[in-house]
C-alpha positions as a LaTeX table, in Angstrom:
\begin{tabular}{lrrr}
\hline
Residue & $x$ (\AA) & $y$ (\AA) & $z$ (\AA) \\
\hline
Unk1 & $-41.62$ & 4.79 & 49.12 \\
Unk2 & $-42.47$ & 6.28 & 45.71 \\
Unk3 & $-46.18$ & 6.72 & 45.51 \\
Unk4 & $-48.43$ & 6.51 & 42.11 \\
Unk5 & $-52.00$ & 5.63 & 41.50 \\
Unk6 & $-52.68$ & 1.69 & 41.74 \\
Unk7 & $-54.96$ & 1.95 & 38.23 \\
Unk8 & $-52.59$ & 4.40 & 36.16 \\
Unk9 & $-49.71$ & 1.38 & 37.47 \\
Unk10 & $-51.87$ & $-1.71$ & 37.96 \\
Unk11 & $-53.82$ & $-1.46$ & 34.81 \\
Unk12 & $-52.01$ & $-0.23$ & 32.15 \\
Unk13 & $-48.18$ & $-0.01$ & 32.59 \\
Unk14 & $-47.31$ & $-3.04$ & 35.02 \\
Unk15 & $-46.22$ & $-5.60$ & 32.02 \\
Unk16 & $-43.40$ & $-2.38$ & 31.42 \\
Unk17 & $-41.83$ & $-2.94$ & 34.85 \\
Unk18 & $-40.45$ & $-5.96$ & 34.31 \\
Unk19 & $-49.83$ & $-28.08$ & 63.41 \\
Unk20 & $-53.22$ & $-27.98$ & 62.79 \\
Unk21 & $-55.59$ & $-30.26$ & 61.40 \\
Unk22 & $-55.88$ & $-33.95$ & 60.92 \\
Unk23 & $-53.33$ & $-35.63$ & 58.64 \\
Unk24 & $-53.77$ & $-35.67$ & 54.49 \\
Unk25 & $-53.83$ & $-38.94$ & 53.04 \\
Unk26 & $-50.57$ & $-39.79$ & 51.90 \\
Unk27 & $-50.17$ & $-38.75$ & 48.45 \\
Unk28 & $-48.17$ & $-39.69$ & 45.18 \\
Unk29 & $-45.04$ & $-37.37$ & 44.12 \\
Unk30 & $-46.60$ & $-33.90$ & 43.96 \\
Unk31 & $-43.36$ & $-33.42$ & 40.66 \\
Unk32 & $-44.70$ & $-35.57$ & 37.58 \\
Unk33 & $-41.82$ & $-37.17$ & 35.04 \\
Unk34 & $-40.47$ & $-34.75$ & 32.71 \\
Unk35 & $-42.08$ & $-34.08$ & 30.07 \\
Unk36 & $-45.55$ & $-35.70$ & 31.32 \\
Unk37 & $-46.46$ & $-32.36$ & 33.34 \\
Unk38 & $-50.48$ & $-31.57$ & 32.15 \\
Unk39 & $-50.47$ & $-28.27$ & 32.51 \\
Unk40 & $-46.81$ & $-27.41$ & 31.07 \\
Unk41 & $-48.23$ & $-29.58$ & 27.80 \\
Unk42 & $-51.58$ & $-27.15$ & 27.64 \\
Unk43 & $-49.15$ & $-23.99$ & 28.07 \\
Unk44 & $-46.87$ & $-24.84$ & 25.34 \\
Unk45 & $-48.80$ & $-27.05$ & 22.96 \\
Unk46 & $-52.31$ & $-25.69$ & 23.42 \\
Unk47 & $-55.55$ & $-27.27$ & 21.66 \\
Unk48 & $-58.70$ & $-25.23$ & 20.53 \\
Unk49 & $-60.30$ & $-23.88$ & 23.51 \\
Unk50 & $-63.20$ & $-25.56$ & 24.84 \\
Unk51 & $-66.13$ & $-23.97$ & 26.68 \\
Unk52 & $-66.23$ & $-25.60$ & 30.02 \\
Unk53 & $-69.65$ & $-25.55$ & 31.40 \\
Unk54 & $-69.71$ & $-24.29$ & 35.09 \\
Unk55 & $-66.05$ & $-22.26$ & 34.72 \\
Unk56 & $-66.90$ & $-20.21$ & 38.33 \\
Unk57 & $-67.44$ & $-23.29$ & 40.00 \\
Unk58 & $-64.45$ & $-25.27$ & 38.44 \\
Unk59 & $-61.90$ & $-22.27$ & 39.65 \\
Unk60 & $-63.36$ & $-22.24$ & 42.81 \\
Unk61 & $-62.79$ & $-25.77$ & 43.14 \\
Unk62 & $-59.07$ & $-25.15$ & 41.83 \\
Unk63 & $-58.87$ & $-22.74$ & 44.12 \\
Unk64 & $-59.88$ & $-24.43$ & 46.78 \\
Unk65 & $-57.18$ & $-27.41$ & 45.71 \\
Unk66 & $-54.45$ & $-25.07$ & 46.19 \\
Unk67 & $-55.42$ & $-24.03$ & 49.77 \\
Unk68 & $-56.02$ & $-27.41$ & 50.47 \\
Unk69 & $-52.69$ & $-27.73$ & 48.89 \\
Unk70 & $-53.83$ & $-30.61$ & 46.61 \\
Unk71 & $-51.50$ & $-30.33$ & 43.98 \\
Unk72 & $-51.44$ & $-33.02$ & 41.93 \\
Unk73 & $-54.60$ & $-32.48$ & 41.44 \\
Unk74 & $-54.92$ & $-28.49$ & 40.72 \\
Unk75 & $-52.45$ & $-29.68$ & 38.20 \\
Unk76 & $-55.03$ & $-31.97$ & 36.38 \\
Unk77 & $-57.37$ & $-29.90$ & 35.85 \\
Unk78 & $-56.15$ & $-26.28$ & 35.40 \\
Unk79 & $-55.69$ & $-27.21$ & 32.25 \\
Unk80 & $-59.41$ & $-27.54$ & 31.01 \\
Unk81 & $-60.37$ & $-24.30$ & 33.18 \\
Unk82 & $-57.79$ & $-22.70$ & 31.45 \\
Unk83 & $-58.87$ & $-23.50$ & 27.87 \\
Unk84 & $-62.29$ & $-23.07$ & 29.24 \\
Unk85 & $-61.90$ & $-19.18$ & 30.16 \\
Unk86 & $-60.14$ & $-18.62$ & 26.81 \\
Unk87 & $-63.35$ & $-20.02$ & 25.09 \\
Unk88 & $-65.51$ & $-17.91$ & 27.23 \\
Unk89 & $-63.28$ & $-14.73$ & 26.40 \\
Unk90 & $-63.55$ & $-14.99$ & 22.62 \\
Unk91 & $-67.00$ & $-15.58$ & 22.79 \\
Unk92 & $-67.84$ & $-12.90$ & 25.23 \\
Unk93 & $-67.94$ & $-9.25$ & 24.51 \\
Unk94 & $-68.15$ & $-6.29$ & 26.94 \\
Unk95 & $-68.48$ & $-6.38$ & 30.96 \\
Unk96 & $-68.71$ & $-10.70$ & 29.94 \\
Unk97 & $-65.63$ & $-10.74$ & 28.70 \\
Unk98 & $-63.85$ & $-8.45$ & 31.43 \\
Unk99 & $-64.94$ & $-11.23$ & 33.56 \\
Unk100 & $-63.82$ & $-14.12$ & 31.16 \\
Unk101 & $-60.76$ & $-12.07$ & 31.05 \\
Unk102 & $-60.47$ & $-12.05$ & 35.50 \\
Unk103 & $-61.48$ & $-15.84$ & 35.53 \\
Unk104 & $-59.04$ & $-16.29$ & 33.01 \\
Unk105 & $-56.43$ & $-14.02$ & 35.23 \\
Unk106 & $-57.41$ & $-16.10$ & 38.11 \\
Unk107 & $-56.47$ & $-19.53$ & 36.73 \\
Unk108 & $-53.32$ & $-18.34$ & 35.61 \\
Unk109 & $-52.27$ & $-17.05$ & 39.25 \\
Unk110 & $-53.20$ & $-20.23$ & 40.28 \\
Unk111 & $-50.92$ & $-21.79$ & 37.62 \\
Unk112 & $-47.88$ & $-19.51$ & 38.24 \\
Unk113 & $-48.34$ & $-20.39$ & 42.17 \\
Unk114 & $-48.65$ & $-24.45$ & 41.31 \\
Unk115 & $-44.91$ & $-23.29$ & 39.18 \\
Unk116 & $-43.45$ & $-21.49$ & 41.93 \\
Unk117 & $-43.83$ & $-24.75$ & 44.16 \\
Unk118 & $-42.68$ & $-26.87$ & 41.40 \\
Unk119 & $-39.37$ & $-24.56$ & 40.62 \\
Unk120 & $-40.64$ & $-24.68$ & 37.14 \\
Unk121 & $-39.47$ & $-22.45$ & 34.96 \\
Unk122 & $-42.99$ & $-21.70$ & 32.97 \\
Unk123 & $-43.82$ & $-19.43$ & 35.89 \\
Unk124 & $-42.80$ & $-16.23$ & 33.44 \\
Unk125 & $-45.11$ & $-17.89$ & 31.02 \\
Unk126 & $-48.01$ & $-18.30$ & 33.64 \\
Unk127 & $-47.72$ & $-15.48$ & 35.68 \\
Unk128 & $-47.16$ & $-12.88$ & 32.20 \\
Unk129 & $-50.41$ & $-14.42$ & 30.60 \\
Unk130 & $-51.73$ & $-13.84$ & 34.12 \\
Unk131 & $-50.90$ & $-9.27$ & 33.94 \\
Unk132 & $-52.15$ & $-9.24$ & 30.39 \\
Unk133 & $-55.91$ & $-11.03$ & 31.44 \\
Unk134 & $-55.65$ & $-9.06$ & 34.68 \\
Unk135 & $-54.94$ & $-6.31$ & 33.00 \\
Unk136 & $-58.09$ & $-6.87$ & 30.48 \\
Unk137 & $-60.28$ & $-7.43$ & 32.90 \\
Unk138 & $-60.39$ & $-4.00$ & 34.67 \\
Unk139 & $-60.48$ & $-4.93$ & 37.76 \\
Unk140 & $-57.81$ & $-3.66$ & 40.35 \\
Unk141 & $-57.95$ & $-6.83$ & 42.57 \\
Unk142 & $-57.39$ & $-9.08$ & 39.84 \\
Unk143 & $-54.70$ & $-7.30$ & 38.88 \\
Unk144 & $-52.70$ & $-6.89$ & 41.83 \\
Unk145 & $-53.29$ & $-10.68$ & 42.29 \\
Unk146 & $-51.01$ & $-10.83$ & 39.22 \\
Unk147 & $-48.63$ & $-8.33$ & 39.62 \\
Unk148 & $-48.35$ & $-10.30$ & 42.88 \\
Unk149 & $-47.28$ & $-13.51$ & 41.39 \\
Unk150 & $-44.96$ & $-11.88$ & 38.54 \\
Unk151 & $-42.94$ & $-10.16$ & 41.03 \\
Unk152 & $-42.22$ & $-13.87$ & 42.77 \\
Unk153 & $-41.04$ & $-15.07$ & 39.46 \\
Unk154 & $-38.93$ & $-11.81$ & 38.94 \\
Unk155 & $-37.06$ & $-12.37$ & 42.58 \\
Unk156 & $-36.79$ & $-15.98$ & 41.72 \\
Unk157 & $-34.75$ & $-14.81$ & 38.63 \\
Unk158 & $-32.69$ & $-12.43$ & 40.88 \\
Unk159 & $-34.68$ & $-8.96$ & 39.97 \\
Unk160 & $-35.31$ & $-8.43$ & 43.26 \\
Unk161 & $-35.15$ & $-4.57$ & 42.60 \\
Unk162 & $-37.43$ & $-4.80$ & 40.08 \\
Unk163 & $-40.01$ & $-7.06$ & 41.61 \\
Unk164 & $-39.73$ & $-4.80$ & 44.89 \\
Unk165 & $-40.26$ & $-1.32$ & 42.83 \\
Unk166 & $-43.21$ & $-3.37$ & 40.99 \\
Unk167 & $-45.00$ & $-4.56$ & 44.22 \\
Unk168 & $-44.72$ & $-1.11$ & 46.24 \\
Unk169 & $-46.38$ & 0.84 & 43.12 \\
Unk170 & $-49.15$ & $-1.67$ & 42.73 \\
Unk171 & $-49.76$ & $-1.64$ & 46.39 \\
Unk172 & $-50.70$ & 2.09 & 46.54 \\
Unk173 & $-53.96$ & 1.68 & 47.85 \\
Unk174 & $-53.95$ & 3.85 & 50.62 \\
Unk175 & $-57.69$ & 4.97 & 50.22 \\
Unk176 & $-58.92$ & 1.22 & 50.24 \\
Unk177 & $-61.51$ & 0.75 & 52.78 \\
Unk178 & $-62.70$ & $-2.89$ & 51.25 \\
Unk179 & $-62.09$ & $-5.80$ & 52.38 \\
Unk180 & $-60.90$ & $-7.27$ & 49.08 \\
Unk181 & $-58.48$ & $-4.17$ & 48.53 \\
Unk182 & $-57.02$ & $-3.85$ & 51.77 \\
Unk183 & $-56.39$ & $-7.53$ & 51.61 \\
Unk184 & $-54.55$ & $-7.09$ & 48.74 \\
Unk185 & $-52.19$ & $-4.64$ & 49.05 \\
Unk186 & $-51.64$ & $-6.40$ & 52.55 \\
Unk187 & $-50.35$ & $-9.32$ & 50.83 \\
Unk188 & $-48.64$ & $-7.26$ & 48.18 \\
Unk189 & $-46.49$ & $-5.47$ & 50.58 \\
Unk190 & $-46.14$ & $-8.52$ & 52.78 \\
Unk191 & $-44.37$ & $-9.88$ & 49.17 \\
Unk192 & $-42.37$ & $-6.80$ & 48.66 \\
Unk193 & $-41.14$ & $-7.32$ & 52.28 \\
Unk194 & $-39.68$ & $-10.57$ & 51.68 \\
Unk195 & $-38.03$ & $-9.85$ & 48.33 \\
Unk196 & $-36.58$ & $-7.02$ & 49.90 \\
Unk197 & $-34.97$ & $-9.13$ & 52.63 \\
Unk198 & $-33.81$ & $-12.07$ & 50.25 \\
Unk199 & $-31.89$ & $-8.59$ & 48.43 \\
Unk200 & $-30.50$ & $-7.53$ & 52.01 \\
Unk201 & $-32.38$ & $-4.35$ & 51.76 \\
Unk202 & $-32.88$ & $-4.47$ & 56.21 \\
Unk203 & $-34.54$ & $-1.11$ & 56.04 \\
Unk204 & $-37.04$ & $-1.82$ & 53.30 \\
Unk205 & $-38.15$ & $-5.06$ & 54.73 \\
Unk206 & $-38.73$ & $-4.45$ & 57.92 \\
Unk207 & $-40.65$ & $-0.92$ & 56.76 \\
Unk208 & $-42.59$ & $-3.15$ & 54.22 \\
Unk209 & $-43.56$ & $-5.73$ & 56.70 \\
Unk210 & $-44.83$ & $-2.94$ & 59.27 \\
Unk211 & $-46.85$ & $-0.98$ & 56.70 \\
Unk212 & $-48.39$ & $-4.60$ & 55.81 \\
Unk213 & $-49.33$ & $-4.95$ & 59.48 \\
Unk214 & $-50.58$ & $-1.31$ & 59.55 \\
Unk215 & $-52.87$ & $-2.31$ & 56.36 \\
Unk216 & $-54.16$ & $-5.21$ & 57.95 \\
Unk217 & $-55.73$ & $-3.98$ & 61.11 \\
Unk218 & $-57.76$ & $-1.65$ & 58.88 \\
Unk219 & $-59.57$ & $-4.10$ & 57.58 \\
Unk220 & $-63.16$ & $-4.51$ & 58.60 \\
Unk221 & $-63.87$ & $-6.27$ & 61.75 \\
Unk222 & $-63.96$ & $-9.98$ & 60.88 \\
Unk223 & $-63.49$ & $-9.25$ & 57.32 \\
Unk224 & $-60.28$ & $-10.57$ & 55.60 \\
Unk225 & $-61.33$ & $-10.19$ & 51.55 \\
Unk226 & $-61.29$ & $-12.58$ & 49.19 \\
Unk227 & $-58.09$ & $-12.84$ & 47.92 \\
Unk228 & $-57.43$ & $-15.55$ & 45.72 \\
Unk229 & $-54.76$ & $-17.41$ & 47.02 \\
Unk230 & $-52.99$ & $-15.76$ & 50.47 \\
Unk231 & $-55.53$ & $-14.77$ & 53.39 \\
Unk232 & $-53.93$ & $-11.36$ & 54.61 \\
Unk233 & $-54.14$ & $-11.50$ & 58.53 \\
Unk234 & $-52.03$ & $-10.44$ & 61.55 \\
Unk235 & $-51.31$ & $-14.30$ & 61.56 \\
Unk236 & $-50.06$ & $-13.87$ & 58.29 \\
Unk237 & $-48.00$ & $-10.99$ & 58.90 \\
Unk238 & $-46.12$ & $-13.12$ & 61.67 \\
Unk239 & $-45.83$ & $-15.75$ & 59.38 \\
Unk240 & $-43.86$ & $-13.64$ & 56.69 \\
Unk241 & $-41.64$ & $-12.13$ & 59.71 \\
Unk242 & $-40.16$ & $-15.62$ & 60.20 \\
Unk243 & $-39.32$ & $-16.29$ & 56.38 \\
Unk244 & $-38.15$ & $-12.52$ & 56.74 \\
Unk245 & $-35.54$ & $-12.82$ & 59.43 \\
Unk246 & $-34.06$ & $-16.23$ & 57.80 \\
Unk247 & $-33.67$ & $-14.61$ & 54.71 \\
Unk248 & $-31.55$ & $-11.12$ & 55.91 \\
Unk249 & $-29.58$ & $-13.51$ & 57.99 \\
Unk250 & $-30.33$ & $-13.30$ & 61.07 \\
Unk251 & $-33.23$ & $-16.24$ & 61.76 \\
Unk252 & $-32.30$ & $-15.89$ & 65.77 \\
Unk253 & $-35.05$ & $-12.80$ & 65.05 \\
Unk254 & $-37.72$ & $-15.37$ & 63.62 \\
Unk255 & $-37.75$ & $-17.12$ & 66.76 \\
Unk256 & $-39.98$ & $-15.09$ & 69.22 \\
Unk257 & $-42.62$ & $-14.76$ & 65.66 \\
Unk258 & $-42.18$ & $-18.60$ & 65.05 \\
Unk259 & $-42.64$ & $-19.51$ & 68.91 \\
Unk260 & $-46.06$ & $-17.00$ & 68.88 \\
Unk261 & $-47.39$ & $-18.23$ & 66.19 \\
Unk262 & $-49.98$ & $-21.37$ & 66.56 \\
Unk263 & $-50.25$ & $-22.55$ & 62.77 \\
Unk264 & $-53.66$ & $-23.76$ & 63.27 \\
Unk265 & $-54.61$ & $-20.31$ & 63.23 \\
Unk266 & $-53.41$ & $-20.03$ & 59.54 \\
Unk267 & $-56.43$ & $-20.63$ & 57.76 \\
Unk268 & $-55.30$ & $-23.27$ & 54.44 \\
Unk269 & $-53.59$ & $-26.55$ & 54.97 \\
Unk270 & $-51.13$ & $-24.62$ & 52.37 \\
Unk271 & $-50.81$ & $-21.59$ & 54.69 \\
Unk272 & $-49.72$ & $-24.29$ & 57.49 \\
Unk273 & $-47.68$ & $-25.96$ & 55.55 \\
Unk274 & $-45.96$ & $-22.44$ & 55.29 \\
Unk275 & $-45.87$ & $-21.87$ & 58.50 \\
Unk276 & $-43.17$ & $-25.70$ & 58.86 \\
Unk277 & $-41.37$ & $-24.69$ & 55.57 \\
Unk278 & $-40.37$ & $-21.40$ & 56.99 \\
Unk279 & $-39.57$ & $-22.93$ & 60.59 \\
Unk280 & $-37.44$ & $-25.58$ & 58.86 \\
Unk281 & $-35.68$ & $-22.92$ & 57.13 \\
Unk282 & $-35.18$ & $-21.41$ & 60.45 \\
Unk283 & $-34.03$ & $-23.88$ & 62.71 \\
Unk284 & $-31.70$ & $-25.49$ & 59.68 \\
Unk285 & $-30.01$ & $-21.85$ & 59.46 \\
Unk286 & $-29.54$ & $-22.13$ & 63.05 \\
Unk287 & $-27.91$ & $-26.04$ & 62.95 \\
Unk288 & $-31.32$ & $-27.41$ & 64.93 \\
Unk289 & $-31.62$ & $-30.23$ & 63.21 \\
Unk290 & $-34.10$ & $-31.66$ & 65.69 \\
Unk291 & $-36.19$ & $-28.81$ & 65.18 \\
Unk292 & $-35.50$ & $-29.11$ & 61.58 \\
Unk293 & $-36.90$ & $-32.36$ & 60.84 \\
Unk294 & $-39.77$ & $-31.98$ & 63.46 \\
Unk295 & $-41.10$ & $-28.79$ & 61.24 \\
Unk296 & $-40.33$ & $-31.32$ & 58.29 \\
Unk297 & $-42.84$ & $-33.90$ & 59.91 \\
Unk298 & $-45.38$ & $-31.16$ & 60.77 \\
Unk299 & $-45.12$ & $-30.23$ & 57.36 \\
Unk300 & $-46.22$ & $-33.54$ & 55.67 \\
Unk301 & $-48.68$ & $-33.77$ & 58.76 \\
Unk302 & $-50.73$ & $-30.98$ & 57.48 \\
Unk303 & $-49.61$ & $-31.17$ & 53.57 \\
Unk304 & $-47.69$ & $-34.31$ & 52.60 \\
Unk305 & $-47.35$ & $-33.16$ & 48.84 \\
Unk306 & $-45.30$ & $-29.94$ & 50.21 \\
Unk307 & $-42.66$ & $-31.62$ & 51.47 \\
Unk308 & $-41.62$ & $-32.98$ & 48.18 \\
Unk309 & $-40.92$ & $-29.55$ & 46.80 \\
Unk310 & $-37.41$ & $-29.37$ & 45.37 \\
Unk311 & $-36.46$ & $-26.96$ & 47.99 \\
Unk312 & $-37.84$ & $-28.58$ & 50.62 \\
Unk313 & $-35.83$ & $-32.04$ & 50.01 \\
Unk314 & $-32.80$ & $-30.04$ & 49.78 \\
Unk315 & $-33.58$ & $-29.71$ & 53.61 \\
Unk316 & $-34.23$ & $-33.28$ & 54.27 \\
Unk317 & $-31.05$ & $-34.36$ & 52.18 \\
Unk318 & $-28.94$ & $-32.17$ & 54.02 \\
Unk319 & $-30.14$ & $-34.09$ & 57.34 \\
Unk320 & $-29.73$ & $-37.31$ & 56.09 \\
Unk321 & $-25.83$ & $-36.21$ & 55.59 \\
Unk322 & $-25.57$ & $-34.83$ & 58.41 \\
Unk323 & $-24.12$ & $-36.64$ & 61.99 \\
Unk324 & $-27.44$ & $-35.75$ & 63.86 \\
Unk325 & $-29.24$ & $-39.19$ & 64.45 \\
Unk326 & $-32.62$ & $-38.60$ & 63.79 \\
Unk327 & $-35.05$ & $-41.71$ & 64.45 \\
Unk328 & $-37.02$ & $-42.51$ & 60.83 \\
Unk329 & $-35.34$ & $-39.70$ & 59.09 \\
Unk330 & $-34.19$ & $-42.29$ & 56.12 \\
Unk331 & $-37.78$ & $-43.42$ & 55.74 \\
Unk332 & $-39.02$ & $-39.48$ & 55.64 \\
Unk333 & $-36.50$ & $-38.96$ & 53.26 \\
Unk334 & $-37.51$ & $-41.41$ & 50.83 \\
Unk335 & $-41.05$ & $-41.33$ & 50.56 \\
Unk336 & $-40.36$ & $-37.65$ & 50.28 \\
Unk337 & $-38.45$ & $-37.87$ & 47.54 \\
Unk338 & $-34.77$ & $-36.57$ & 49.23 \\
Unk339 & $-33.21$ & $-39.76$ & 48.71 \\
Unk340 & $-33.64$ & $-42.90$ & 46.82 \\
Unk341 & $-35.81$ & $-46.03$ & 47.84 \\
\hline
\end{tabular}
């Protein structure tokens, strides 16, 4: 792996490389009607900005709406935290406006992620206006957080070469010794790992995955950082070894990591939720449809608005069509979304 310093990449030429837990209350499609989406309206036809009054606290919150993956709701108000970190950024000058520009970084992540569930193509808008804050704000956290989220929009598009090249350099923090940093480059290597396998790069993903692991028992003892969106753990490590084996091919190798695994040890509902939507990948590669749709049903268990995802009710259509009888499968699929009502 080509090494190079994480600030000369990270923060100036990154934009060049281009079932745990009670039940959720059932929720309302997590997709909205086209051309009613919130925060696709603020992206494209966006008003003055508008200081927000309590801007930390309101991206914590949204933050805290994603984990809890609360969508529908993340989706309501990004919006106003967005326009609120732009007003705080043009008013702001100096080490205030570096941090306008990270909360401002932040919200955009958070946006590109909230895309990336959605299959919405506005993720190059999000995650790009995510580098250029991160990128503003000076802080190396902030922007591997954003390089993190570009890269998933560049293997969505089919870059995976690109987006692998782009996480490895970014991740070059082998004299971290934070919490924050190590947790970082954990989760930007984990990333790396799994765009590597959906390429059929064996070698690279399976070196990526163990140099994640390696990163992540150097972090300090009960110490995980702060990163803004994905926890990096051992139990996260497992969890991207599943979605790694099912995407080279060869998901008889996520087995042993998905029977090991106990999800409630994933600490979001939208890390849990994870956890099912790689097992149903895993099991439906492997023609378990039992196993299928019972990771489907632990899925809207722990996070009902993740099993409307677009790729997720390609799963549950695919078992509705299929000759396994599956008691209340018709009823899933509809008030999922797979089928009609």
């Amino acid at each position: 792996m080509r090494r190079r310093s994480f600030f000369t990449l990270g923060a100036a030429g990154v934009g060049a490389a281009v079932v745990g837990g009670a039940p959720q209350a059932s929720a309302e499609p997590v997709l909205p009607p086209p051309g009613t989406d919130p925060l696709e309206q603020a992206l494209f036809n966006p008003a003055t900005p508008v200081r927000l009054p309590g801007l930390p606290a309101a991206l914590a919150r949204a933050r805290s709406d994603f984990r809890a993956a609360r969508y529908d709701q993340l989706r309501a108000t990004l919006p106003a935290i967005l326009s609120g970190a732009e007003a705080e950024r043009d008013a702001a000058s100096g080490q205030r406006r570096e941090k306008a520009h990270a909360v401002l970084a932040r919200a955009h992540v958070l946006a590109t992620e909230l895309a990336v569930k959605d299959s919405a193509d506005y993720a190059w808008v999000t995650a790009d206006r995510a580098l250029t804050a991160a990128r503003a704000s000076g802080s190396s956290i902030v922007v591997g957080e954003a390089a993190r989220v570009l890269a998933i929009t560049m293997r969505r598009s089919g870059r995976i070469t690109s987006a692998v090249q782009l996480l490895t350099s970014v991740a070059d923090l082998d004299s971290a010794t934070t919490a924050d940093a190590l947790a970082v480059r954990t989760s930007l290597l984990l990333t790396a790992a799994y765009t590597a396998a959906t390429g059929g790069d064996w070698t690279a993903a399976y070196d990526l995955v163990e140099e994640a692991e390696r990163t992540a028992l150097r972090a300090p003892a009960g110490m995980t950082g702060d990163l803004f969106t994905v926890e990096a753990t051992a139990e996260q490590c497992t969890l991207y070894r599943i979605g790694i084996a099912t995407a080279l091919g060869n998901p008889d190798a996520g087995v042993k990591h998905a029977l090991a695994l106990d999800p409630t040890r994933l600490p979001t509902r939208e890390r849990r939720a994870r956890y099912f939507t790689d097992t149903a990948r895993m099991w439906d590669a492997l023609g378990e449809d039992q196993r299928t749709y019972e990771a489907l049903l632990g899925m809207e268990r722990v996070a009902p608005q993740e099993v409307r995802r677009p790729s997720v009710r390609t799963i549950t259509a695919r078992l509705v069509h299929s000759p396994a009888r599956l008691p209340g499968l018709r009823p899933f699929a509809a008030r999922t979304g797979a089928i009609g009502t």
